[in-house]
N, C-alpha and C positions, 0 to 999 in steps of 0.2 A: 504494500500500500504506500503507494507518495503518496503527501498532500503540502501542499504548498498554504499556508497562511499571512492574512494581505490584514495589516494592521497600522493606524498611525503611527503608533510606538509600543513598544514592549515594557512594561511599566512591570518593576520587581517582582510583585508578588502574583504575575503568572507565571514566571519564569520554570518557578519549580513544576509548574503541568507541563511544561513542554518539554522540561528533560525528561521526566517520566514517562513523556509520551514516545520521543524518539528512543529510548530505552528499550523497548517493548522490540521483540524479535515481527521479521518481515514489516517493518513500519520505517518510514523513511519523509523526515520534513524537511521544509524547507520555512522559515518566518522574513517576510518581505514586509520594510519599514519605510513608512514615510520620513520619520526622523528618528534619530537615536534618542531623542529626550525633547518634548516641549519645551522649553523657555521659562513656563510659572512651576514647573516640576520641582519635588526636592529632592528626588531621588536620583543617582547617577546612568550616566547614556549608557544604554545597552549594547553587551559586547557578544559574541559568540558564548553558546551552554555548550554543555555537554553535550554530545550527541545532535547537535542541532545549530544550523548553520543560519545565524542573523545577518541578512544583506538589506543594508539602504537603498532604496530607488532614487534615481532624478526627481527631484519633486520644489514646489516651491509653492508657498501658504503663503494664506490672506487672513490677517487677523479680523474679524467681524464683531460690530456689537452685536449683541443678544435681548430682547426684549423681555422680562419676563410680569405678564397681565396677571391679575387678580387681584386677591383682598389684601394686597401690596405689590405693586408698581416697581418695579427696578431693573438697573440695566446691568447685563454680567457681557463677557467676552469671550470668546472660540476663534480656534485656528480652521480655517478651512483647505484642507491641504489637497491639492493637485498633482499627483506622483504621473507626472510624464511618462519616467523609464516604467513605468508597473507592466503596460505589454511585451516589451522585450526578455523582462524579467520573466512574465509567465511563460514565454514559450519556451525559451531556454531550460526552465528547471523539467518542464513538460510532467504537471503530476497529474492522478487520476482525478483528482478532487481539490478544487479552490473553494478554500475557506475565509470569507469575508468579512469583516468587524464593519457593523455599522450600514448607514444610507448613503455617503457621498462620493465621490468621484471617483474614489477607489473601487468602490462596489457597483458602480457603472462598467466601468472597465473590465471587471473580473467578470462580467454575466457576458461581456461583448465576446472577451477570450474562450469563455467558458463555452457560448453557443457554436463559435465557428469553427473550432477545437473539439466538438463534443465531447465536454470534461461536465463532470459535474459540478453545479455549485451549491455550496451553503451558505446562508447569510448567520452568522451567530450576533446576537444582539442584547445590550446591556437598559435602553429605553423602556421606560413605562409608559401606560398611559395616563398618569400625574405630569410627568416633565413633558412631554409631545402635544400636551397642551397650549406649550408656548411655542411650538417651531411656524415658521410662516408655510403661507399655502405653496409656495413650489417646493420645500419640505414636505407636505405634505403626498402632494402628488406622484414625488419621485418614490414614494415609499409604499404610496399604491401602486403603482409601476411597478419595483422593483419585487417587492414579497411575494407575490402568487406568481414570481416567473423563477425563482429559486426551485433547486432539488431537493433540497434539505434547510432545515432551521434549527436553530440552537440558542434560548434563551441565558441567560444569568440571571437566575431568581425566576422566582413564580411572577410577577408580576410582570418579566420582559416575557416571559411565556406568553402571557393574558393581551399584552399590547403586539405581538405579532400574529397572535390566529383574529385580532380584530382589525390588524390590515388587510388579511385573504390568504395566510398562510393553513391549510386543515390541522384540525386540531390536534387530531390521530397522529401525525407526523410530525409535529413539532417538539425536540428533545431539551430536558431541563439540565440545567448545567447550576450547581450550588458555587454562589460568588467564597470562595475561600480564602484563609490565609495560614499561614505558616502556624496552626495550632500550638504547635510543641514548640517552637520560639517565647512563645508569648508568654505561656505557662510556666517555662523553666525559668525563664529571665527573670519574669516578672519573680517569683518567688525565691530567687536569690537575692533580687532588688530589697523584698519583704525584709528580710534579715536585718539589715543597716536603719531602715523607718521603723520597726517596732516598738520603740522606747525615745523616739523624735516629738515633734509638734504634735498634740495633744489636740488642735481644730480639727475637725471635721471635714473632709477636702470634698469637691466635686469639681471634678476635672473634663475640659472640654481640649480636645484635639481636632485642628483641623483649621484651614484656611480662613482667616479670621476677617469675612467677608461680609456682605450684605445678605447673600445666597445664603450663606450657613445660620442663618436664626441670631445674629449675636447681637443685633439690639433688640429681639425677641424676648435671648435670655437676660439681658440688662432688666430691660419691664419688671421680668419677673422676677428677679433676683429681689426688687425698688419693693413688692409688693410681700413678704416676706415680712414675720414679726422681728421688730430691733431685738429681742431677745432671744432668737434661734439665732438669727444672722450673726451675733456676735461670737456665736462658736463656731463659724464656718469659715472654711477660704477656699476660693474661685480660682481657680488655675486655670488661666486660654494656653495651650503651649500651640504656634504657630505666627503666622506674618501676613498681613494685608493690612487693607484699607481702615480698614475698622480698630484696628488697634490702638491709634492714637483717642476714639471714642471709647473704649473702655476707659482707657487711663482719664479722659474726662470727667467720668464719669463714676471713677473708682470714690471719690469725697461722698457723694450724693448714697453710695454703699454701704456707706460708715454704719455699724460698727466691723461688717465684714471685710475681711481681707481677701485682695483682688492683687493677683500676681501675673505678669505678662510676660512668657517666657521666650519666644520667637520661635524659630525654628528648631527643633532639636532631631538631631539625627536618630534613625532608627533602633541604631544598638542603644543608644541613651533614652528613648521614650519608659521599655521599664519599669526604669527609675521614678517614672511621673506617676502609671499605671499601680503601682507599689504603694502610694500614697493618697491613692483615692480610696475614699467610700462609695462614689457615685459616680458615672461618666453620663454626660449631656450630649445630646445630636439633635439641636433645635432645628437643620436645616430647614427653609422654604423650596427647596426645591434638588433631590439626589437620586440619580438612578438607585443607584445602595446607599455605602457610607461603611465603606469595611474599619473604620473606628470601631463599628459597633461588633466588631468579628473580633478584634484584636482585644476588646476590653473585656469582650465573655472569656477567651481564651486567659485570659490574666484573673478570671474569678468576679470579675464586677457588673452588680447590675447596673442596667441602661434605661436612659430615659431618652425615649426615641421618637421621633417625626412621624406623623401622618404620611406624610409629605417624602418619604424616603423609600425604595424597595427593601431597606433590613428591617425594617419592621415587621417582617413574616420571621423574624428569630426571635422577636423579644413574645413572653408568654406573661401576661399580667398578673401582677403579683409575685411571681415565681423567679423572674429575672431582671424582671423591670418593668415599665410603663410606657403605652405609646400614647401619644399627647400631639392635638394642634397646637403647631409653636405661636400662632396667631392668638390661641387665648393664653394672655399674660394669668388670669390667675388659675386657669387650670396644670399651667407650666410651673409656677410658684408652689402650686401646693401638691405637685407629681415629685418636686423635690424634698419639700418640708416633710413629706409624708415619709419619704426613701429615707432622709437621714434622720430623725426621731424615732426609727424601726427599734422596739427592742431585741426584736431576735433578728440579725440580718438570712439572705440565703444564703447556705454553703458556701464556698467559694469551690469545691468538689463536683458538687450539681448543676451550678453555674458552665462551668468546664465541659461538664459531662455533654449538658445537652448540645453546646457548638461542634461536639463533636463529629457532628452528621451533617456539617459544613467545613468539609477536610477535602486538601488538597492531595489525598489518594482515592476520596473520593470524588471530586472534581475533574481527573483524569479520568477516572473510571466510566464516566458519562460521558468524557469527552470520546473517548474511545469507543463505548457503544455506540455513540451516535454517525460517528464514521463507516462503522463497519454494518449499521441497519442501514444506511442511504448507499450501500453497495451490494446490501442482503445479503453481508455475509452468516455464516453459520456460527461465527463466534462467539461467545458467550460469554460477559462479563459479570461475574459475581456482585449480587449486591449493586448492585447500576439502578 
């Protein structure tokens, strides 16, 4: 089995399914990149894995504003990238199956290669239909177009599932793919981090990860932090660990907090997040608007429960009361008091059962779908355990 896969970029924490995947005997990939690394990334360009050979195409993107409408207005930004070299790259590698991330110009191309080639294609997609909400109408078009003329489909999450059999993909055919992360990182780390904060700071932490934007809920979570008894508050502290726009509004806005403590860490590198994870009681994902939000992967895998977005695809992990809470970031006092509830808990959950249950959002099992879903869009007879 070749298959060639046509992706903007290779972002870390897929990396481990694809060496898993080129691993696997008669299996042979190829991963074709628009870029090595977006620009707002904080993770490093992607270089060749094991067993699997990462090539850049010709290509050259247009940064674009993004609109995004409803019960708050705001403008975010996207790369629109135009991989020129992608048809030469596909004929050359010449695989059975092009696998395609996403609706745009890439995946134009790879149905064009794909039809005159007779290759199969697969469209794999990370969209819901909360965020596709705001794409405009020749987004929209190009995606009625493109879905019902694929071979194959492959969601992340249930909900990118739900948003492609409602473009005209059948339902019967379209395969689920669990968004994962490095489980066993997260847990080890994080509980050796535990060791060194056991006998530290004595507040209360609820800790937010993640690009510290308009998108991600964080004058959301300010509202609600504001709305919060001065007598909880003053046994808590807020940790943003990340960088954008909005940062210099927390710090604003840290007085108006008082008596809570509000800390603003910037970017911290991956091996160093642990360390953050370690010291929370509670992790926040106020987004307005995220395909997923694999925060909320990384903080189960570290033991903590989450208070998570309507507004988000991880919100099919979180199980209320059991691991967390999902909450419209839009109502400040239902967000307020998803927290006050969380931290005043007298018995917390496990951080064991916590663990346990992301466990069925693992990156051998996320291979393991990926891999079914290859070999039923060629029919073959192989049989993946547990898929």
């Amino acid at each position: 089995m070749r298959v060639v896969f046509v992706t903007n970029e290779l972002p870390p924490y897929r990396s481990p399914v694809f060496q898993r995947l080129g691993a696997r005997e008669g299996v042979e990939i190829r991963i074709l990149i628009c870029t090595r690394r977006e620009p707002h990334r904080p993770w490093s360009a992607a270089k060749d894995l094991r067993n699997v050979r990462v090539q850049p195409v010709f290509n050259f993107s247009v940064r674009l504003r993004q609109r995004f409408r409803g019960d708050r207005s705001f403008d975010s930004h996207r790369l629109a990238h135009f991989p020129l070299g992608l048809p030469w790259s596909l004929l050359r590698f010449d695989a059975d199956t092009i696998v395609s991330g996403g609706f745009g110009f890439a995946t134009v191309i790879s149905w064009i290669v794909a039809r005159l080639t007779g290759k199969k294609l697969m469209i794999w997609s990370e969209e819901t239909p909360e965020v596709a909400t705001h794409i405009s109408a020749s987004q929209r078009w190009l995606r009625r177009f493109l879905i019902p003329r694929a071979d194959g489909w492959m969601g992340w999450g249930r909900r990118a599932v739900d948003y492609l059999v409602q473009q005209g993909a059948p339902a019967s055919a379209v395969s689920f793919c669990p968004q994962a992360v490095d489980n066993d990182f997260w847990r080890e780390a994080t509980a050796v981090a535990r060791t060194k904060y056991t006998h530290g700071d004595q507040r209360r932490t609820v800790l937010f990860v993640g690009q510290l934007s308009t998108r991600k809920g964080i004058k959301e979570l300010l509202d609600a932090i504001e709305l919060i008894p001065p007598e909880i508050l003053g046994g808590l502290r807020f940790m943003f660990v990340g960088s954008g726009s909005e940062a210099a509004v927390i710090r604003e806005r840290a007085e108006k907090l008082h008596p809570a403590t509000v800390e603003v860490h910037g970017v911290v590198p991956m091996e160093r997040l642990p360390e953050f994870y370690a010291q929370a009681r509670l992790v926040v994902f106020p987004t307005l608007s995220d395909v997923w939000g694999l925060v909320v992967n990384e903080a189960m895998a570290a033991g903590i429960p989450v208070i998570g977005s309507t507004r988000a695809g991880s919100a099919e992990l979180i199980r209320d009361g059991e691991n967390g809470v999902v909450v419209d970031p839009m109502d400040a006092q239902a967000l307020a008091g998803a927290i006050q509830d969380w931290i005043e808990r007298d018995a917390e959950p496990p951080i064991s059962s916590i663990q346990e249950h992301i466990e069925r959002w693992s990156i051998d099992q996320c291979e393991a779908n990926l891999f079914h879903a290859l070999c039923r869009l060629h029919q073959s007879e192989q049989v993946v355990g547990g898929a």
